[in-house]
C-alpha positions as CSV (number, residue, x, y, z in Angstrom):
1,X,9.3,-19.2,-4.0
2,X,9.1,-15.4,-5.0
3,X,5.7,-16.0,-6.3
4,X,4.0,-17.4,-3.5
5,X,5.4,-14.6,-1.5
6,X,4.2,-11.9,-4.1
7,X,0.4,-13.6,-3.7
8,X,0.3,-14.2,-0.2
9,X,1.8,-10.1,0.1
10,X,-0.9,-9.1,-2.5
11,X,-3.8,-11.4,-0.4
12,X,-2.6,-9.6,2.8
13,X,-3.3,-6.3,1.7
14,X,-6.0,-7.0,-0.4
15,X,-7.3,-8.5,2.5
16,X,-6.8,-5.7,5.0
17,X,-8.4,-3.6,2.2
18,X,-11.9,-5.3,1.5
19,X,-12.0,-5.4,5.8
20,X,-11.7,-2.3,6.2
21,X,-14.0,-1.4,3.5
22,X,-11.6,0.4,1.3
23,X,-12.3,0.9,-2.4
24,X,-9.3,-0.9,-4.5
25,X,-8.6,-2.0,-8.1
26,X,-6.0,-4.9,-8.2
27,X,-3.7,-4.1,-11.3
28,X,-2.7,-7.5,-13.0
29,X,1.1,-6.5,-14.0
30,X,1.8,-10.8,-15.1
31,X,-1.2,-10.6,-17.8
32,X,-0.9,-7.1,-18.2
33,X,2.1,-5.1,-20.3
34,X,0.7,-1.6,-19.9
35,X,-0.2,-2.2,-16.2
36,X,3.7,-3.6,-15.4
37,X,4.8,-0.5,-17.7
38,X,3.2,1.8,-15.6
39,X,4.2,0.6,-12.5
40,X,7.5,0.5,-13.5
41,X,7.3,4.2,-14.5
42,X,5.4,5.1,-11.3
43,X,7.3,4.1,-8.7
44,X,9.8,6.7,-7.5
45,X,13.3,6.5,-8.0
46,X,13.9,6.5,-4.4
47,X,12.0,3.7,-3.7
48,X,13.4,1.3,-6.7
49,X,15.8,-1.6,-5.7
50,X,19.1,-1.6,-7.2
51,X,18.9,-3.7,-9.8
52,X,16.3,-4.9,-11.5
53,X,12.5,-3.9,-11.5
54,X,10.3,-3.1,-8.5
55,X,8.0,-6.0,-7.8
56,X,4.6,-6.3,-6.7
57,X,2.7,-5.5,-4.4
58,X,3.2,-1.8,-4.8
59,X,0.3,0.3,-3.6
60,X,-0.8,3.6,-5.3
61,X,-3.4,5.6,-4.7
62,X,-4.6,6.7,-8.2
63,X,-1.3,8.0,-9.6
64,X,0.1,8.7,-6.0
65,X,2.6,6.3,-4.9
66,X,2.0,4.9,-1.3
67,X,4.9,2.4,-1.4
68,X,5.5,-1.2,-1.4
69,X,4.5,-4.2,0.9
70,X,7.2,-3.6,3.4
71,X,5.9,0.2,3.9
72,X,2.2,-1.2,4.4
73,X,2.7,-3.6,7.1
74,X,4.3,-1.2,9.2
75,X,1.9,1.2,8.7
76,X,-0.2,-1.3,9.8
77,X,1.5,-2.1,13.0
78,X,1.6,1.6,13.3
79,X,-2.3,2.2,12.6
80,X,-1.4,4.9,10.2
81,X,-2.8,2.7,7.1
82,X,-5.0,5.2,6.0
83,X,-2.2,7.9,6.6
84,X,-0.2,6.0,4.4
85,X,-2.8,5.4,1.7
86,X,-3.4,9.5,1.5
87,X,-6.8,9.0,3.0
88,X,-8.8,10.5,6.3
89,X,-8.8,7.5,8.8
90,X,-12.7,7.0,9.5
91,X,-14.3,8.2,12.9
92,X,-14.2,6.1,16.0
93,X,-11.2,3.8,13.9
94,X,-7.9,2.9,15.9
95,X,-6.2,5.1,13.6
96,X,-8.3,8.2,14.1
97,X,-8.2,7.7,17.9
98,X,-4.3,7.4,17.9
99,X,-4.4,10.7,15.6
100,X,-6.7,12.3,18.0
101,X,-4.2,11.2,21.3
102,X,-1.3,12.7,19.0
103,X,-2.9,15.9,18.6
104,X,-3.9,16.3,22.1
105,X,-0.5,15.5,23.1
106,X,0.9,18.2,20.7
């Protein structure tokens, strides 16, 4: 069903979130009218489907949009999840190191 894959998308990043140490509010939008209206509001046009509302998980950082599920887990396989989260990938992390390689390549 849709909502089993909505909570096992939302325990996945949560997940990869508390691991890794990353601070994170979890946004009820089911018990919670203002939270789905704001979501709704906050996610770009761009990244909307084309009918109907965007559904959760979609990741924000504060009132920065990140993007949805789909655009986490390939950041993950990329190792770029903190580059997609608008943060500065910790020191001696995968990420950091592939940044590092990048930049020396450059």
């Amino acid at each position: 069903s849709v909502i089993s894959v909505i909570k096992k998308q939302q325990q996945d990043v949560m997940g990869f979130l508390a691991a890794n140490k990353i601070e994170f509010e979890e946004c009820d939008i089911a018990a919670n009218e203002a939270n789905r209206k704001w979501m709704r509001e906050n996610v770009p046009e761009e990244s909307r489907p084309a009918t109907g509302n965007p559904l959760p998980p979609q990741i924000f950082n504060e009132a920065k949009y990140c993007g949805n599920y789909e655009a986490f887990f390939d950041a993950r396989e990329e190792n770029a999840v903190y580059a997609f989260l608008g943060l500065t990938a910790p020191p001696g992390s995968k990420e950091a190191e592939a940044q590092a390689k990048k930049e020396a390549q450059q």
